[in-house]
Every structure is written in C-alpha cells, then in structure tokens.
VMD Tcl script that builds the backbone (N, CA, C; Angstrom):
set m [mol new atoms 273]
animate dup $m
set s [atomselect $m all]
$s set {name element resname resid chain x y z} {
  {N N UNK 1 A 217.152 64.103 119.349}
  {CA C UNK 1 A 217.565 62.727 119.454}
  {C C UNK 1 A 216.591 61.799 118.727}
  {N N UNK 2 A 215.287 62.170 118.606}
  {CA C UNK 2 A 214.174 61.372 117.980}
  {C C UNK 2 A 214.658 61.193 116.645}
  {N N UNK 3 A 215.484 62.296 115.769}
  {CA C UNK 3 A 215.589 62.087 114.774}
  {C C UNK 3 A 216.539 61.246 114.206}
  {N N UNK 4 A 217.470 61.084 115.404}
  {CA C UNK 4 A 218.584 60.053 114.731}
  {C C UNK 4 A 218.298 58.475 115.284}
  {N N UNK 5 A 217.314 58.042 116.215}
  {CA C UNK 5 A 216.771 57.189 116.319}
  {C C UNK 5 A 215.770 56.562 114.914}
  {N N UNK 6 A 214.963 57.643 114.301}
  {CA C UNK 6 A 214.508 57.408 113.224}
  {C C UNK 6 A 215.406 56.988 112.202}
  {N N UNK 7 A 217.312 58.105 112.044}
  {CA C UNK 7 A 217.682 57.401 111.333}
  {C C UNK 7 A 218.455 56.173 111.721}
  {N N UNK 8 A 218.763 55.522 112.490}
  {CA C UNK 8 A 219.289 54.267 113.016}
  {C C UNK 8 A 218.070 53.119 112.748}
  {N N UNK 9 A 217.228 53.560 112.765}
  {CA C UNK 9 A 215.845 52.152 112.378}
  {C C UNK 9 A 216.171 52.438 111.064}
  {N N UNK 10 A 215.971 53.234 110.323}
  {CA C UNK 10 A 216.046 53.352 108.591}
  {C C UNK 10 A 217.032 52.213 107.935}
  {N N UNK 11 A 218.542 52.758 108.733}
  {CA C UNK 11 A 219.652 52.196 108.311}
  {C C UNK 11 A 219.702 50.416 108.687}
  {N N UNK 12 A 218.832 50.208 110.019}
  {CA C UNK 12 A 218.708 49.216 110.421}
  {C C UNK 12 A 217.903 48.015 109.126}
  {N N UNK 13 A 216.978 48.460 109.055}
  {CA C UNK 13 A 215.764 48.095 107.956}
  {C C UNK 13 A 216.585 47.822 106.442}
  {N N UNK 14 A 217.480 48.789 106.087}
  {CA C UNK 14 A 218.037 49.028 104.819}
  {C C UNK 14 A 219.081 47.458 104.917}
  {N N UNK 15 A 219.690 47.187 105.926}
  {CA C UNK 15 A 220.471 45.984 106.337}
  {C C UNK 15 A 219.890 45.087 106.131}
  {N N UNK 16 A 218.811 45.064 106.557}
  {CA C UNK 16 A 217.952 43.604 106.698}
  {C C UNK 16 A 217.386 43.678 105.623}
  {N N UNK 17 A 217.200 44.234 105.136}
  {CA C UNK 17 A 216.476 43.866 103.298}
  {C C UNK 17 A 217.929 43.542 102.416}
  {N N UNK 18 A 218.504 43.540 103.067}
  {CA C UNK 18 A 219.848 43.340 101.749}
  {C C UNK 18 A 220.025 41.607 101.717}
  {N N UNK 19 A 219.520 41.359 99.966}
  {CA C UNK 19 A 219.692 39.891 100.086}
  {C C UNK 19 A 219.247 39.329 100.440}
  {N N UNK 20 A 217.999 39.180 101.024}
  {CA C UNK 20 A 217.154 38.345 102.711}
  {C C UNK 20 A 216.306 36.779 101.725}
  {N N UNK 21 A 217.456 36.871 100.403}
  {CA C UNK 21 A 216.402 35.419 99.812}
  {C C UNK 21 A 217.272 34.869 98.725}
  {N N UNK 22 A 218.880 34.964 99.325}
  {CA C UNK 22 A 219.693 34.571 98.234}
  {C C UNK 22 A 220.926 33.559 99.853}
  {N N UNK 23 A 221.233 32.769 98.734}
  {CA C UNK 23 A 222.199 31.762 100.076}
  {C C UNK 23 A 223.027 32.404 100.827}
  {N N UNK 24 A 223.808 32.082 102.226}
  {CA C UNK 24 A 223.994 32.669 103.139}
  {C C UNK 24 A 225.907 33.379 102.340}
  {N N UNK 25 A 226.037 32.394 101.728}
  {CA C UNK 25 A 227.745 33.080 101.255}
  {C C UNK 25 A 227.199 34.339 100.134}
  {N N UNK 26 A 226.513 34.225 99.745}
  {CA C UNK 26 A 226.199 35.494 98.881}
  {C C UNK 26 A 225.771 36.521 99.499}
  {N N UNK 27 A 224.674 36.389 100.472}
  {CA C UNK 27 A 224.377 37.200 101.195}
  {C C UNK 27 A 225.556 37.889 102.222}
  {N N UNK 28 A 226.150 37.121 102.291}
  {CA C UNK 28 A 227.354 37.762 103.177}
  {C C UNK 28 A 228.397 38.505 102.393}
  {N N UNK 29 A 228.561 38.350 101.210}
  {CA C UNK 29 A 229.540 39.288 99.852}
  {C C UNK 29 A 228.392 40.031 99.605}
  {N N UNK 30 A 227.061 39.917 99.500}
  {CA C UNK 30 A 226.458 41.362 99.218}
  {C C UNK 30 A 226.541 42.379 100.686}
  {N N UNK 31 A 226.268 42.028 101.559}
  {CA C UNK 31 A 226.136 42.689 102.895}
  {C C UNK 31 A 227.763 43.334 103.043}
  {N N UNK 32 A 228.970 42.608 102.865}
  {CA C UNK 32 A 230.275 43.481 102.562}
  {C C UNK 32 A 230.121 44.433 101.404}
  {N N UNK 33 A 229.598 44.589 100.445}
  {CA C UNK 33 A 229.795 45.120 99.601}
  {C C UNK 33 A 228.794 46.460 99.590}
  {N N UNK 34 A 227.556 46.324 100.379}
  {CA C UNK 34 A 226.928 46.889 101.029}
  {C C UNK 34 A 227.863 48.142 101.894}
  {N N UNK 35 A 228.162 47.262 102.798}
  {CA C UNK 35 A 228.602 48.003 104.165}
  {C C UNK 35 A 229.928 49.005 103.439}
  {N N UNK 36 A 230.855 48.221 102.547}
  {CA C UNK 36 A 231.674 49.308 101.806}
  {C C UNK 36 A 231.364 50.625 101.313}
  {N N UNK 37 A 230.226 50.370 100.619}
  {CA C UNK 37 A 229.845 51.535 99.496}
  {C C UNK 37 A 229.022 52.523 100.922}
  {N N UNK 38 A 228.402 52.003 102.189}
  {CA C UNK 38 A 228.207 52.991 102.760}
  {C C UNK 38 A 229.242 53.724 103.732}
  {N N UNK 39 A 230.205 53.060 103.855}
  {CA C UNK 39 A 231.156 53.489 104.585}
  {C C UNK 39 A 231.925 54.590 104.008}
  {N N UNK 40 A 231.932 54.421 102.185}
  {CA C UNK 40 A 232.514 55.471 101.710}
  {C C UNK 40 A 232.032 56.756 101.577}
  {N N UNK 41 A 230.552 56.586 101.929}
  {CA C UNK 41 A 229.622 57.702 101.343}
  {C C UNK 41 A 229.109 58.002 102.816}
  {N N UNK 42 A 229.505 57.102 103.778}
  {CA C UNK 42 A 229.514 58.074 105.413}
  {C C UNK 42 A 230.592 58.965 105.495}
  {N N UNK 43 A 231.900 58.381 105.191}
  {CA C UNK 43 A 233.267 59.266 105.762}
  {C C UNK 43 A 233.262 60.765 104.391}
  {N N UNK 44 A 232.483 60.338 103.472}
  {CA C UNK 44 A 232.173 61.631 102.711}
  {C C UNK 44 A 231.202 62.424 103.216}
  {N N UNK 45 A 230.509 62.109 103.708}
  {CA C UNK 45 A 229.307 63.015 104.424}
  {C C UNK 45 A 229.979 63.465 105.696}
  {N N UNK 46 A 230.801 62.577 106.370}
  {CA C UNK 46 A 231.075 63.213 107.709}
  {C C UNK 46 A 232.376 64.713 107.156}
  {N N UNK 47 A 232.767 64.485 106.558}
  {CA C UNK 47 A 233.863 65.237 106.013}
  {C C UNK 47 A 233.463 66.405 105.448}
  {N N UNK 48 A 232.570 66.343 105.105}
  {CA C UNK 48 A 231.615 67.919 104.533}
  {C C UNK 48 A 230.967 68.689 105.581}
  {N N UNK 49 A 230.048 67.563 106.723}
  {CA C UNK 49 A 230.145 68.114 107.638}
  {C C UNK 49 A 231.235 69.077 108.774}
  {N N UNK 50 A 232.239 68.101 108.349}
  {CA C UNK 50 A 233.010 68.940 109.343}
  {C C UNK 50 A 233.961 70.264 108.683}
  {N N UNK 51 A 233.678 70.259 107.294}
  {CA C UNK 51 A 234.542 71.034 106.523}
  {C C UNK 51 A 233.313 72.278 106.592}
  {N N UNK 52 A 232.176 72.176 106.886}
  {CA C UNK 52 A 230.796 73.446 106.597}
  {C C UNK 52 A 231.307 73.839 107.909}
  {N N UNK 53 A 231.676 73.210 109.477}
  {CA C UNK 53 A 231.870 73.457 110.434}
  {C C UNK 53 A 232.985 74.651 110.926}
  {N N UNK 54 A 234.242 74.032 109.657}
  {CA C UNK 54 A 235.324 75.007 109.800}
  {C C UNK 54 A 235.377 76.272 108.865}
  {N N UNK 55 A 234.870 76.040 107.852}
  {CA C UNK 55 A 234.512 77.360 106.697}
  {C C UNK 55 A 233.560 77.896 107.778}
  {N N UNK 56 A 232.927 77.697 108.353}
  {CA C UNK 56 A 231.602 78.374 109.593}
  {C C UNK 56 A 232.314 79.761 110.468}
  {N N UNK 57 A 233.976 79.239 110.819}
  {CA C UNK 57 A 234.777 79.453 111.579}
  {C C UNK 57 A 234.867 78.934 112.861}
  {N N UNK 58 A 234.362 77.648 113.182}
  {CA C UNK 58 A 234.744 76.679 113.831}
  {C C UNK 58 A 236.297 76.902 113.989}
  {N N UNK 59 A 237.011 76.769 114.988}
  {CA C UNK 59 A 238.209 76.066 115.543}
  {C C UNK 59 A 238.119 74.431 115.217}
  {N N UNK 60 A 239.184 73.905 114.846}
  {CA C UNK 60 A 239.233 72.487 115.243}
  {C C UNK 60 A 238.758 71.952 116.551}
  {N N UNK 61 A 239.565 72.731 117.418}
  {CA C UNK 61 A 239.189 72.485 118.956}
  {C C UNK 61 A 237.650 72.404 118.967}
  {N N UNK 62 A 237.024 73.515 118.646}
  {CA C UNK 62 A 235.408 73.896 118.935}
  {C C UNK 62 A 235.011 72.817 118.089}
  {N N UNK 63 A 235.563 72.386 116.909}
  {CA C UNK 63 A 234.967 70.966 116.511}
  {C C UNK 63 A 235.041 69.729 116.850}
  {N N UNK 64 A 236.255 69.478 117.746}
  {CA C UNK 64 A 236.188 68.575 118.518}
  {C C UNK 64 A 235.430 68.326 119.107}
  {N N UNK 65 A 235.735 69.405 120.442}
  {CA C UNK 65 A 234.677 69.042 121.489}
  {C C UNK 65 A 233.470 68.803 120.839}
  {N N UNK 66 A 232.646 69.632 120.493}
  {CA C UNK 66 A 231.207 69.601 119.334}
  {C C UNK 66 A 231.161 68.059 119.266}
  {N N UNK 67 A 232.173 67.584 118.546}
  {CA C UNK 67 A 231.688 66.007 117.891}
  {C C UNK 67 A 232.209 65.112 119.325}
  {N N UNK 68 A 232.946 65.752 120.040}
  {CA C UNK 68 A 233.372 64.709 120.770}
  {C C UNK 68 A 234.387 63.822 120.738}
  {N N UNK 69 A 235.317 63.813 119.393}
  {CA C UNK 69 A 236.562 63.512 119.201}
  {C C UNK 69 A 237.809 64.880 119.358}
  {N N UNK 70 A 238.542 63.736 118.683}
  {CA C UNK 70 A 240.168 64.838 118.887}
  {C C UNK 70 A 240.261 65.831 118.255}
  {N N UNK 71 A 241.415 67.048 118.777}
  {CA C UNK 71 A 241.484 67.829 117.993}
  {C C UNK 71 A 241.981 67.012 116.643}
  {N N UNK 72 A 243.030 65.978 116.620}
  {CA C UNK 72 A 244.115 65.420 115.909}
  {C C UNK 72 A 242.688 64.236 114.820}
  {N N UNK 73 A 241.566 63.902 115.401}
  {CA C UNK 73 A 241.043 63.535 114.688}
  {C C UNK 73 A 240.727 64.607 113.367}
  {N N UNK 74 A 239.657 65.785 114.486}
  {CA C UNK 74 A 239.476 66.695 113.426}
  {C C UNK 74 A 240.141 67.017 112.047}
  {N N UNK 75 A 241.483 67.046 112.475}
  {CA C UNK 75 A 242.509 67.162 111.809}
  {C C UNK 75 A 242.856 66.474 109.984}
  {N N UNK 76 A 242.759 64.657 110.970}
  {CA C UNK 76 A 242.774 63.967 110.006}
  {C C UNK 76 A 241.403 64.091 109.141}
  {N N UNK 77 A 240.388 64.266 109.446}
  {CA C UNK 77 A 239.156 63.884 108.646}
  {C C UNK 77 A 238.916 65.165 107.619}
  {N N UNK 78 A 239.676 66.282 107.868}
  {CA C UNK 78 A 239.838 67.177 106.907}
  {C C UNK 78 A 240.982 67.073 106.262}
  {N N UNK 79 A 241.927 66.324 106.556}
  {CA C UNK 79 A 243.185 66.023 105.292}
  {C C UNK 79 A 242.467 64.885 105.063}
  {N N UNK 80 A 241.184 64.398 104.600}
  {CA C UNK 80 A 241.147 63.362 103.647}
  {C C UNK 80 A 240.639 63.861 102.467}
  {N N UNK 81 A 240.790 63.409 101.277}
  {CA C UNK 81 A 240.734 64.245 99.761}
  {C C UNK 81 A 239.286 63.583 99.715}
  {N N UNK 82 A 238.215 64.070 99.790}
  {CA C UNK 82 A 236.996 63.801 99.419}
  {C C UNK 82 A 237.086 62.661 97.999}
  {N N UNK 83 A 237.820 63.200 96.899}
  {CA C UNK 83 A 237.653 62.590 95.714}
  {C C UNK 83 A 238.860 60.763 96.027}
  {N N UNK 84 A 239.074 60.943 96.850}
  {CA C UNK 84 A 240.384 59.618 97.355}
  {C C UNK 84 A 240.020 58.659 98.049}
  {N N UNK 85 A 238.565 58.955 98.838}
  {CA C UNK 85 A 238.488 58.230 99.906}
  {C C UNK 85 A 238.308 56.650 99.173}
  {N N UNK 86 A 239.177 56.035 100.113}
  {CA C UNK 86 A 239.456 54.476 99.277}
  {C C UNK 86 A 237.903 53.505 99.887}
  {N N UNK 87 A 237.767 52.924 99.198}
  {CA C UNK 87 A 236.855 51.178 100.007}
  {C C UNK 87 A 238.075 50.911 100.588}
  {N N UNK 88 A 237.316 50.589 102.018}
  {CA C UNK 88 A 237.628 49.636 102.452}
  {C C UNK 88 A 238.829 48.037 102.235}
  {N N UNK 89 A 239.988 48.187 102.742}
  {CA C UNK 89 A 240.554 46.855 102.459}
  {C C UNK 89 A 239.896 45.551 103.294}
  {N N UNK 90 A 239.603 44.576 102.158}
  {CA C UNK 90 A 239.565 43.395 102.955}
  {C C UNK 90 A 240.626 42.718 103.704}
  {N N UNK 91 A 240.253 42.356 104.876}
  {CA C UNK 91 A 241.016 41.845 106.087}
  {C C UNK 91 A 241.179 41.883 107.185}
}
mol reanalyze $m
mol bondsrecalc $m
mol representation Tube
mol addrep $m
C-alpha cells in the first residue's frame, strides 16, 4: 500500500505544477488537456494490465473479483482496441 500512496503524492505534485504561473482560464484548458492525455494513457495501462491478467489464465471472474469490479466490466475493458481509445469528449 506504501507504494501506491507514493504513487498518488507523485500524481498529486504532477497536478499542481501544471501551469501554477499562467492566468486562471489557461490554466484551467491546460489542466483539461492534462487530465485528457492522462486518462488516455491510464485506460491504456489499465487494459494491458488486465489483458497480462487473462493471457496469465485469469478467468474474467478471477479478474474481477482481483480488481474488484464486474465480470461485465472486465469484459468491456478488454473489448477496448488499445490503438482506439478516444480523448475524452468535452461536456
């Protein structure tokens, strides 16, 4: 658990340096634009993870429970095309 506390301050820190000396409407289109590009490159990381899980011979089920979501999540996060994953829509 220490280690993902370490990474939650990292990610924390990485936030707060974004922009911290440019006006507040800019700073707020960099901080979206921010939060996009990591969102795409989380749901790609989580997706490899869970794809090493099932090549492992993981069950979906056994990956569920494991992560703590659905089987039907599991599901979806391996029908997403790694090379597809969209940004984020604004709205």
């Amino acid at each position: 658990m220490e280690d993902q506390s370490e990474e939650v301050r990292r990610v924390r820190e990485a936030i707060a340096a974004v922009a911290v000396d440019v006006p507040p409407a800019e700073r707020a289109r960099r901080l979206d634009a921010a939060k996009d590009a990591a969102l795409v490159e989380w749901r790609r990381r989580r997706r490899e993870a869970v794809q090493e899980m099932s090549d492992g011979g993981m069950t979906y089920r056994e990956i569920a429970k494991e992560m703590g979501i659905s089987y039907g999540r599991v599901r979806q996060i391996l029908a997403e095309d790694p090379e597809q994953v969209e940004e984020p829509s604004d709205g």
